[in-house]
Legacy VTK file of the C-alpha trace (Angstrom):
# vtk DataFile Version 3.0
C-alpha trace
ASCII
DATASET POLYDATA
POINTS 475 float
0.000 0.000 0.000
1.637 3.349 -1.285
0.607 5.798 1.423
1.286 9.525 2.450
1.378 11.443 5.908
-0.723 14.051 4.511
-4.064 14.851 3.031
-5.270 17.147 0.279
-8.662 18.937 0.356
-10.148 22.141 -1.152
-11.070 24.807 1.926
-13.672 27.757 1.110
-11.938 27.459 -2.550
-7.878 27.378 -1.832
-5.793 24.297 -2.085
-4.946 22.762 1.118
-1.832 20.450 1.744
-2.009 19.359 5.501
0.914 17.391 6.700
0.378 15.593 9.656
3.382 14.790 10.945
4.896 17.711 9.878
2.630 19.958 11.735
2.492 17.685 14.822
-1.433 17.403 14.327
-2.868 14.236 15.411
-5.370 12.675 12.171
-8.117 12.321 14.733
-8.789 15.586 15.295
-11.889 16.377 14.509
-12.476 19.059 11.533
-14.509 21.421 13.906
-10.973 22.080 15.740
-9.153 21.952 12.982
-11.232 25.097 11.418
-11.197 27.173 14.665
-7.488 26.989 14.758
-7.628 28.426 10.978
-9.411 31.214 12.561
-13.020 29.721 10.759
-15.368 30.913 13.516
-18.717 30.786 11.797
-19.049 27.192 13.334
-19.578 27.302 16.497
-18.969 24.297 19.343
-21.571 23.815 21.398
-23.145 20.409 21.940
-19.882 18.205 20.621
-22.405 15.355 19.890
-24.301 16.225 16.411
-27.722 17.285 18.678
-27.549 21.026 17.301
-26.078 21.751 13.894
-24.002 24.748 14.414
-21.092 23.221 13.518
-22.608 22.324 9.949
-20.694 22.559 7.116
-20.670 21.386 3.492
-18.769 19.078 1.568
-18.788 18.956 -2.048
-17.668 16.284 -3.954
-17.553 15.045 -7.767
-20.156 12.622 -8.206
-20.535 9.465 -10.482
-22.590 12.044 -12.734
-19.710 14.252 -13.572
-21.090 17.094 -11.565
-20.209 18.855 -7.817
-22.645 17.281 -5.095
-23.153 18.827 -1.260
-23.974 17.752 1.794
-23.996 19.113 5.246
-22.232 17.474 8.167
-21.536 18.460 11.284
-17.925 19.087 12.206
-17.901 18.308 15.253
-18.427 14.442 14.593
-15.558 14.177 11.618
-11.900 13.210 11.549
-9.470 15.473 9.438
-9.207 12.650 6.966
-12.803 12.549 6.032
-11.726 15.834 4.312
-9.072 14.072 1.308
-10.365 14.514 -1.966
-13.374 16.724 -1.360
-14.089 20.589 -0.980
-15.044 21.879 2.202
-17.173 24.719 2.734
-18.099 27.087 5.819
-20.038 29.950 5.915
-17.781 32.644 5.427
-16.938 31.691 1.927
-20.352 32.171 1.229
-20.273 35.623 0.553
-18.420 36.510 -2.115
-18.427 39.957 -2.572
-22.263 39.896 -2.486
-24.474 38.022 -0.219
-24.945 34.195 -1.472
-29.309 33.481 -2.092
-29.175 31.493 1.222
-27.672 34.792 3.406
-30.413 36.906 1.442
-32.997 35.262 2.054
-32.826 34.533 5.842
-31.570 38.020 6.067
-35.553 39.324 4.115
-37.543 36.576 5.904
-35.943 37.902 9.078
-34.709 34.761 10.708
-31.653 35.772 12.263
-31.580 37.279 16.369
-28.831 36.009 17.817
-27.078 34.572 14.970
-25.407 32.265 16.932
-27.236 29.210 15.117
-27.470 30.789 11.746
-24.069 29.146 10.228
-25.573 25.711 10.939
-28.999 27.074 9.154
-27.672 28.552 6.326
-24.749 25.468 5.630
-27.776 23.431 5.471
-29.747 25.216 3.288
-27.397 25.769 0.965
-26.748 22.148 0.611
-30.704 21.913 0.221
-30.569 24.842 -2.287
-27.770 23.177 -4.291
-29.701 19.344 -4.346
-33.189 19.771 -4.751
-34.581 21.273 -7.761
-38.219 22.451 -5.477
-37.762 22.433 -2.053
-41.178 21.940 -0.312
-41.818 21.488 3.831
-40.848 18.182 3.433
-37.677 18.637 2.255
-37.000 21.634 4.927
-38.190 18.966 7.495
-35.533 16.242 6.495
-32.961 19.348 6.369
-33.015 21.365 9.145
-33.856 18.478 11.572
-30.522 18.641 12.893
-30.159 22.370 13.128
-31.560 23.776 16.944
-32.570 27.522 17.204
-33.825 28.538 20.323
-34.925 32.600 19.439
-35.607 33.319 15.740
-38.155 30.567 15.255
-38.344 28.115 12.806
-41.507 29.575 11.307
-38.720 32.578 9.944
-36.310 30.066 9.033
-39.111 28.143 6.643
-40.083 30.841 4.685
-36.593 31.567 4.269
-35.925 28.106 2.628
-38.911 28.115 0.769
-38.254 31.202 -0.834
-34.963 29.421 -2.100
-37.151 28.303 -5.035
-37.177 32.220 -6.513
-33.044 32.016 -6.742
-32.284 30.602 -9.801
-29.206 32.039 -11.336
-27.660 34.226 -8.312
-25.165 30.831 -7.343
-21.754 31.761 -7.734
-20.739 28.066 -6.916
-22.830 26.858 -10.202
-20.638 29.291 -12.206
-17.842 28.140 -10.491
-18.338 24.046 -10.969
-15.934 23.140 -13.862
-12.796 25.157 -12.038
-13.716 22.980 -8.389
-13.729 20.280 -10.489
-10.885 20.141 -11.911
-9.281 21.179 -8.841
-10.912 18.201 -6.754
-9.080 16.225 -10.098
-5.539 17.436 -9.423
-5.890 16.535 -5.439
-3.516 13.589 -3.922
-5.408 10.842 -3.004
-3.361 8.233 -2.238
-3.951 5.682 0.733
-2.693 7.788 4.415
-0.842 6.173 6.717
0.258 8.402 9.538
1.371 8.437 13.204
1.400 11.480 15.297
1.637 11.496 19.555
1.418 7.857 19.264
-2.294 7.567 17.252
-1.850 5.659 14.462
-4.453 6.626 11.651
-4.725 3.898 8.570
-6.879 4.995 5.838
-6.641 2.343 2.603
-8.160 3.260 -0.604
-9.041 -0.219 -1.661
-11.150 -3.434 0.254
-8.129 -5.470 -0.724
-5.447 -3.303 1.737
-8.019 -2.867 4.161
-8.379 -6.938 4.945
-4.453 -7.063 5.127
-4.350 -3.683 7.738
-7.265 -5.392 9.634
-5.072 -8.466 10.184
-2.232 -6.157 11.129
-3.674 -4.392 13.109
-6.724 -6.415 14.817
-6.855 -4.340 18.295
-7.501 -1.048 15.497
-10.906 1.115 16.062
-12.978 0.683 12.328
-13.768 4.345 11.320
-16.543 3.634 8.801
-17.744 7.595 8.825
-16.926 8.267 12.712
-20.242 9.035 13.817
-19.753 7.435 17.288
-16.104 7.315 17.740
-15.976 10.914 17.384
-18.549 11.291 20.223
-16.760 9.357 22.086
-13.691 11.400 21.736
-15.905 14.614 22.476
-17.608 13.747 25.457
-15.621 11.166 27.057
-12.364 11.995 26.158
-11.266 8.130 24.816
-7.969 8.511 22.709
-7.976 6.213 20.106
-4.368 4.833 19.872
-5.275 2.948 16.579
-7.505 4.179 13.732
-8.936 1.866 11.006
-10.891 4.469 8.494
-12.687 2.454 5.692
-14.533 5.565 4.402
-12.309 5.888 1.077
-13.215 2.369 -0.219
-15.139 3.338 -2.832
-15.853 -0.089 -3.950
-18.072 -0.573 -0.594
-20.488 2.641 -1.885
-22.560 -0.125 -4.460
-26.256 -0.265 -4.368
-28.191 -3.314 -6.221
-31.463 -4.175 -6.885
-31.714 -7.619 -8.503
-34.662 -10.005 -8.544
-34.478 -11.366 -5.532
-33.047 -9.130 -2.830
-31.652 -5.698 -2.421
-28.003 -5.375 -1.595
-25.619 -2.239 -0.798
-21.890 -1.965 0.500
-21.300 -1.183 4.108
-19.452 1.946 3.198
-23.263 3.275 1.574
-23.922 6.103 3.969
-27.206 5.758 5.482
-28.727 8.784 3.904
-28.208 7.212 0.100
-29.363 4.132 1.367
-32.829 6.133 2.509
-32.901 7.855 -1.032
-33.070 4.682 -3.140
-34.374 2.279 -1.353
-38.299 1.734 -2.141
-39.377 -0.039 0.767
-42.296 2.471 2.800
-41.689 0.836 5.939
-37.673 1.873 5.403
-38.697 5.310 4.572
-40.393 5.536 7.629
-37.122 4.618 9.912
-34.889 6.581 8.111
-36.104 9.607 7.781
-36.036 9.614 11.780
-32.263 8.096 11.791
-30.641 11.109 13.392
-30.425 14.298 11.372
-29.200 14.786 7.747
-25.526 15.621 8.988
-25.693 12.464 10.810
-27.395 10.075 7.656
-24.491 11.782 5.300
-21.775 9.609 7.250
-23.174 6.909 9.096
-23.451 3.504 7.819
-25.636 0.324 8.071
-22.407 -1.353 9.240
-21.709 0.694 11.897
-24.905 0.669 13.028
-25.087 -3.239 13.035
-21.671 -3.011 14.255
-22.372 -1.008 17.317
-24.541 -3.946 18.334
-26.941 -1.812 20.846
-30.452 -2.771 21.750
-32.112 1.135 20.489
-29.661 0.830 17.105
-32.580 2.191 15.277
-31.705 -0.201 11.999
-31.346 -3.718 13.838
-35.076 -4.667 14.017
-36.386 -4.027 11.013
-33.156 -5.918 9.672
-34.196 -8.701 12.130
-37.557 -8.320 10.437
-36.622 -8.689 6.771
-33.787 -11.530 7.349
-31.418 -9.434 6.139
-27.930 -10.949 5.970
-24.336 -9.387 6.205
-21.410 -10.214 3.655
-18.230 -10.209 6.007
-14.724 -10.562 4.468
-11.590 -11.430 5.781
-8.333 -12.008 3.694
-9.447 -15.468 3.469
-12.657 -15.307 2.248
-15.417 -14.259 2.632
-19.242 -15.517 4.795
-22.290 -14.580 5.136
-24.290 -14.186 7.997
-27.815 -13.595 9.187
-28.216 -10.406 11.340
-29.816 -11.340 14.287
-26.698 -14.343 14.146
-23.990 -11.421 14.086
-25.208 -9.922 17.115
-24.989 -12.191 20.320
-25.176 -10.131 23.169
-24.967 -6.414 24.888
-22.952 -4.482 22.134
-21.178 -7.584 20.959
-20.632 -9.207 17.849
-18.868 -12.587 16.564
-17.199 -10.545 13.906
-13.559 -11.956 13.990
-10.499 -9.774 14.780
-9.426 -10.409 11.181
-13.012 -9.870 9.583
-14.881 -6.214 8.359
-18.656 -6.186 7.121
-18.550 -5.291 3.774
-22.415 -5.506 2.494
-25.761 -5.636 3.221
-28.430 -7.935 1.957
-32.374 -7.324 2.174
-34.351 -10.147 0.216
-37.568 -9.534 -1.222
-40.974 -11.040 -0.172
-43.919 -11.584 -2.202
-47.423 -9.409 -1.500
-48.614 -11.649 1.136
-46.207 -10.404 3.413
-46.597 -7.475 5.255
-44.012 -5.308 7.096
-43.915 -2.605 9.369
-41.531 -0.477 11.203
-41.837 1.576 14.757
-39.772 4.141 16.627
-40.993 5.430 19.755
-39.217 8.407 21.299
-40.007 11.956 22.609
-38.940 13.504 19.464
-39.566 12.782 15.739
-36.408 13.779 14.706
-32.410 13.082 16.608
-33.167 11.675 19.646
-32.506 7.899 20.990
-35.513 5.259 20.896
-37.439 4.687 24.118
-38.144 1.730 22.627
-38.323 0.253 18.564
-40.284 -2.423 16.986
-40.557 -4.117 13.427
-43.316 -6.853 12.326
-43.013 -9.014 9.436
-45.982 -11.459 8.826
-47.241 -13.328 5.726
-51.056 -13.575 5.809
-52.648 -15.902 3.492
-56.455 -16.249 3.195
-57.023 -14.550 6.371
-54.213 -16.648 8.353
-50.481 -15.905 9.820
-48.446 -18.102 7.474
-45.009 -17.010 9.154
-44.338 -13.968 11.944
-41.453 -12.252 12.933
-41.627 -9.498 16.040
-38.550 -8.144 16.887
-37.997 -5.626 19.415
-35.502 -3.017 20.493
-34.809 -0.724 23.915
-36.409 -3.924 25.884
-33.718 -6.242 26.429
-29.806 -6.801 26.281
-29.813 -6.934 22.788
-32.446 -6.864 19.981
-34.484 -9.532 20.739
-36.952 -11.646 18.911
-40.657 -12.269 20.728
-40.243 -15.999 19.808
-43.264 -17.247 22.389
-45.998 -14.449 20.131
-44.243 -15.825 17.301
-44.921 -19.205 17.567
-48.903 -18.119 19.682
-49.808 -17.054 16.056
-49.041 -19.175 13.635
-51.967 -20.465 11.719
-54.161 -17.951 13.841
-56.668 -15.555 11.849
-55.327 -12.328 10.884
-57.894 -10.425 13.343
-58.049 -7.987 16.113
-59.088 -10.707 18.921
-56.109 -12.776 17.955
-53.886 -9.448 18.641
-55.422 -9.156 22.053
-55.075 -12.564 23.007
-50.930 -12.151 22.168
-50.727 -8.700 24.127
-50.016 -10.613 27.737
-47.266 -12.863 25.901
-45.264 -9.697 24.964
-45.465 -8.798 28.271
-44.399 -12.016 29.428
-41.588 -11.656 26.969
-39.565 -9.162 27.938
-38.276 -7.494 31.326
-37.167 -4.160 30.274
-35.212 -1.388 32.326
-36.710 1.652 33.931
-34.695 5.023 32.759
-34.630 8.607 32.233
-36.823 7.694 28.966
-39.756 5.722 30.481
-40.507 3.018 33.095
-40.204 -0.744 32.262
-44.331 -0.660 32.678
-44.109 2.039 29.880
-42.460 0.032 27.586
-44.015 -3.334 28.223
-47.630 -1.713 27.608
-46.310 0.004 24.532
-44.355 -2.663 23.064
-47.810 -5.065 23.518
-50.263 -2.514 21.750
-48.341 -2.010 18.451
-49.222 -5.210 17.437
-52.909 -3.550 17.356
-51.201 -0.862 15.536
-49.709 -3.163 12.983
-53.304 -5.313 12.437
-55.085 -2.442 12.161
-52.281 -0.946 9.673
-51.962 -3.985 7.831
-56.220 -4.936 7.934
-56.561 -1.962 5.949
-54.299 -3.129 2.981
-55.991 -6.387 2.733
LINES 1 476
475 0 1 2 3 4 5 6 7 8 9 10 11 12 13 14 15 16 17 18 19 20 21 22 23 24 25 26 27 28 29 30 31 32 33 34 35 36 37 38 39 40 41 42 43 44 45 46 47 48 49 50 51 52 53 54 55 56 57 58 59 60 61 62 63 64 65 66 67 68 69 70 71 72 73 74 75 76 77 78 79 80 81 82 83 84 85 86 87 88 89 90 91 92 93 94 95 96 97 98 99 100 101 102 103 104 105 106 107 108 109 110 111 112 113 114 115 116 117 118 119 120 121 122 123 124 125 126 127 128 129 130 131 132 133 134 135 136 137 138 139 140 141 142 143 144 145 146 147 148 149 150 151 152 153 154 155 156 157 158 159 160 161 162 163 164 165 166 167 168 169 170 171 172 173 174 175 176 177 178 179 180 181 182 183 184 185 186 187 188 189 190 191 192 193 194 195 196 197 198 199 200 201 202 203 204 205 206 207 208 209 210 211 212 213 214 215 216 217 218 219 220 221 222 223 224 225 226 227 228 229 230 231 232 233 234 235 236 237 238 239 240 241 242 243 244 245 246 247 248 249 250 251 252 253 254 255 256 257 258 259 260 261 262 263 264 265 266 267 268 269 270 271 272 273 274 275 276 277 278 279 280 281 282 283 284 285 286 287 288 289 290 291 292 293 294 295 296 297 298 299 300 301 302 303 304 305 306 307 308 309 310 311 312 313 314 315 316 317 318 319 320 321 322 323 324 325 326 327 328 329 330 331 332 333 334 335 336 337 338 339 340 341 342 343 344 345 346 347 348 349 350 351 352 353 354 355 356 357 358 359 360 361 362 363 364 365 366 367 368 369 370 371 372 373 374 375 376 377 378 379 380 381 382 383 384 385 386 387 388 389 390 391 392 393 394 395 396 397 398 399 400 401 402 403 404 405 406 407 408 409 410 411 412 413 414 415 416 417 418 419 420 421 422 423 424 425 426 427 428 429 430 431 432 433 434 435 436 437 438 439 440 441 442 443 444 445 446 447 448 449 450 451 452 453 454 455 456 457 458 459 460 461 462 463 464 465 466 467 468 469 470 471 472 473 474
C-alpha cells in the first residue's frame, strides 16, 4: 500500500496540503478544531455530539454524474481525513463579494436574532438549495432536523428556505463548478498512513489493503464515517491509539437491486441508502435516523456493528432476514443479522473480519411489514423503545411472523413465544389481544430517564394492534 502522511482537500476554494506529521497534528482531530485553529469561527462548538447543527458545514464532492454534489455534516463528529479529496465549505466563503441566495434570504424573511445558530442554518440550506430542484416542507423537514434555534423561530427560518425556489441564477458556486472540479481532479489521493503522539491513523483506498491492515492491526478502532467514535472522543475523552478508516473504499459505496433481494456496500452512507431504497416501511425509519448531517456519514455497518439494543436499523433488519457479507483475507461468509449480534454491544465478527455488504431479500405481496420508533422527538433523539413486524397472511391466516424488538432487552431480541402463539391464527383484532399478555411475558425491560419498564411493556404489547389495524386496511 503506497501511502502519504498528509491529506489534500479544497477549503472555502484554496488548495490545502495538511501534513500531519509535519505539523504535529494528530489525524483524529476532529475538523470542527481543525477550522477554529484556521481562525473559521462561523461554526460554532456547542453540543460536541451532532444534537444542534451549528457546527454544519458542506462538503462537495464530484459525483458518479460528472457534476459537484453537497452535503452538510456536522464538524464536530468528523476526523481530518474525512476531508481528502473533497471541498469543504463554511459559511464565510459564502459571501463573495455579495451576499450568497441562502444569506439573502434569511436576512428578508428575518430569521436571524442572535445569529449564533445561523451558520448551521444557512450550511444546510445551501446544501438543500444546491440538491433539490423544489424544495417543499418536506424537504425543509428532512434538512433542518438537525439544526436547533432557540430565538428566531423556525416559522422565519421556513419561509426563508422556501423562498430558495425564486433564486435561480444568483449561485456563484454553479458558475464556479468546472474550475472545483478540476481542482478536486488534481488533489492527492493516495492511501494515508500516519502516526502522530502515538495515534496511528490507517486509511486504505481499496477493500483489498483494508483486509491485510485489519489483520495487522486487529486491536484497530474501524472508522466507517466516525459518527460514534468521534462522540466518544468529544464527550468522554477516549484517545484512540489505533484508527482503522474504511470511508475511502469506494468499492463498498454499491447499491443493487436484482430479482431477488436488495443489496448495498457497508461503506453506503445511510442517507443514500434512505434515497433509493423503495421499501415504505424503510422510509419511515430513516427519515427519523438522526439528522441529515448524521445520515451523510453513518453507515448500516456501523450501526449493526455497534450492536446496541435502540440501534434504530437492527429490528427491522431482524424483520426482513437481512444478511451481512463479512470478508476477511481469506474469504469471505455470510451471515444472518440477528446471528452477528450475540449479546450487549457484541458481535462474533472476527479480529481479522470487516462487514462489507448488506443484503435485504424480497418477499412476495402476502407479506406485510412494518416499522416503529418510539421516542419523545420525531427527529435526533434515541428510541425509548423500537419495533418491526413481518408477517405473511394468506387467506385470512399468519403463514409465518417475525416481532422483533428493540430498547427492551440486552440486545435486539426476537418475541419468539408471540411468534410461535400465532401461527396459523386468523389475521384479526381478537387474535392481537389474546398475544398482548405474551409480549409482556416476553420481555423485562429497564426503567430510565426515557420511560418506566411498565411504559415500555404496555407500549411494546399494543403495536401489534397498531400493525393489524395498519396492515387490515391493505388487505
Amino acid at each position: 500500500m503506497k501511502s502519504v502522511s498528509y491529506i489534500e482537500f479544497i477549503l472555502n476554494g484554496s488548495a490545502v496540503h495538511l501534513d500531519f506529521e509535519k505539523e504535529g497534528i494528530k489525524p483524529g482531530t476532529t475538523v470542527l478544531h481543525y477550522l477554529r485553529s484556521c481562525g473559521l469561527k462561523a461554526p460554532k462548538e456547542v453540543c460536541g455530539e451532532g444534537d444542534c447543527g451549528a457546527c454544519s458545514v458542506v462538503l462537495g464532492s464530484a459525483g458518479e454524474d460528472g457534476k459537484m454534489h453537497y452535503k452538510t455534516l456536522n464538524s464536530c463528529m468528523l476526523f481530518l481525513p474525512f476531508l481528502q479529496g473533497k471541498e469543504l465549505i463554511t459559511t464565510e466563503y459564502l459571501d463573495r463579494g455579495q451576499l450568497h441566495p441562502v444569506q439573502e434570504s434569511l436576512i428578508e424573511h428575518h430569521a436571524i436574532q442572535c445569529g449564533y445558530c445561523t451558520s448551521g442554518f444557512a450550511m444546510s440550506l445551501f446544501s438543500l438549495y444546491k440538491e433539490v430542484p423544489q424544495i417543499d416542507r418536506n424537504a425543509l423537514d428532512l434538512a433542518l432536523s438537525g439544526n436547533l434555534c432557540r430565538c428566531t423561530g423556525y416559522h422565519s427560518i421556513y419561509k426563508a428556505g422556501i423562498a430558495l425556489n425564486d433564486y435561480t441564477d444568483k449561485d456563484v458556486f454553479a458558475k464556479e463548478e468546472g474550475q472545483t472540479l478540476e481542482k478536486l481532479r488534481l488533489l492527492d489521493n493516495r492511501a494515508l498512513r500516519v502516526e502522530v503522539d502515538s495515534q496511528l491513523y490507517l486509511k486504505p483506498r481499496d477493500l483489498a489493503d483494508a483486509l491485510k491492515l485489519r489483520k495487522a492491526y486487529p486491536e484497530a478502532s474501524i472508522v466507517a464515517g466516525g459518527s460514534d467514535l468521534t462522540l466518544l472522543q468529544n464527550k468522554q475523552d477516549v484517545e484512540f491509539r489505533q484508527v482503522l478508516d474504511l470511508s475511502a473504499l469506494e468499492e463498498l459505496k454499491y447499491y443493487r437491486d436484482t430479482e431477488t433481494d436488495f443489496s448495498w456496500g457497508a461503506m453506503l452512507s445511510v442517507e443514500d441508502v434512505f434515497q433509493r431504497i423503495p421499501f415504505p416501511e424503510w422510509k419511515y425509519l430513516l427519515a427519523r435516523f438522526a439528522s441529515k448531517q448524521i445520515r451523510n456519514i453513518a453507515t448500516f455497518a456501523g450501526n449493526i456493528a455497534n450492536a446496541s439494543p435502540i440501534g434504530d436499523t437492527i429490528p427491522l433488519l431482524f424483520a426482513f432476514d437481512a444478511k451481512l457479507r463479512i470478508a476477511s483475507v481469506s474469504g469471505e461468509r455470510v451471515i444472518r443479522v440477528q446471528d452477528f449480534i450475540t449479546g450487549y454491544r457484541q458481535t462474533n465478527l472476527q479480529d481479522d473480519e470487516l462487514i462489507v455488504g448488506i443484503v435485504l431479500p424480497k418477499y412476495d405481496a402476502h407479506t406485510h411489514i412494518r416499522s416503529y420508533k418510539i421516542s419523545r422527538r420525531t427527529h435526533v433523539d434515541i428510541s425509548t423503545l423500537s419495533a418491526a413486524f413481518r408477517m405473511r397472511i394468506v387467506e385470512g391466516r399468519i403463514e409465518e411472523a417475525v416481532l422483533a424488538y428493540g430498547g427492551m432487552a440486552a440486545m435486539v431480541k426476537r418475541a419468539d413465544k408471540v411468534e410461535d402463539f400465532l401461527l396459523g391464527k386468523p389475521f384479526s383484532k381478537e387474535t392481537m389481544l389474546e398475544a398482548i399478555p405474551l409480549v409482556k411475558e416476553t420481555f423485562t425491560p429497564l426503567s430510565d430517564a426515557r420511560a418506566s419498564a411498565h411504559y415500555r411493556n404496555e407500549v411494546a404489547a399494543n403495536l401489534l394492534l397498531q400493525y393489524w389495524e395498519e396492515i387490515n386496511d391493505c388487505l
